[in-house]
C-alpha positions, 0 to 999 in steps of 0.5 A: 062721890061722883057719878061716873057715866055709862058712856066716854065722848070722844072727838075724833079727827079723820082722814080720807085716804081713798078708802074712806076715813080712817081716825087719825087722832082723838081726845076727850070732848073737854076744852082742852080736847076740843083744842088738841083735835083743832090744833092737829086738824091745822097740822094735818091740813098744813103738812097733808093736805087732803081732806079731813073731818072731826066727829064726835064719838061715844064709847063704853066707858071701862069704869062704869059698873052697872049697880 
C-alpha cells in the first residue's frame, strides 16, 4: 500500500497587481505540473506583461489520516 503523505506541494504562479501577489494558477510539483506553471508563466508574460512569480506551496493533504 502506498504511503500517503501528511502534506500536498503545490507550484503556484503569481502575480503582482499593485496590491501584492495574488495566485494565479497552480499545479501539483510533478513533471508535468513543473511544465504547466512554466507554460502558463510564458502565457501570461506574452499576453500581460507584468511581473510575476512561482513559488512552491505546501498544504494539507485531504487524504491523510493520522493513525
Amino acid at each position: 500500500m502506498k504511503r500517503i503523505n501528511k502534506y500536498s506541494y503545490l507550484r503556484v504562479l503569481q502575480g503582482s497587481y499593485s496590491h501584492g501577489w495574488e495566485d494565479l494558477c497552480a499545479a501539483e510539483n510533478t513533471v508535468a505540473g513543473r511544465k504547466e506553471i512554466r507554460d502558463n508563466l510564458k502565457d501570461y508574460r506574452k499576453n500581460e506583461g507584468g511581473r510575476y512569480r512561482i513559488i512552491n506551496r505546501r498544504e494539507p493533504n485531504p487524504e491523510y489520516k493520522k493513525d
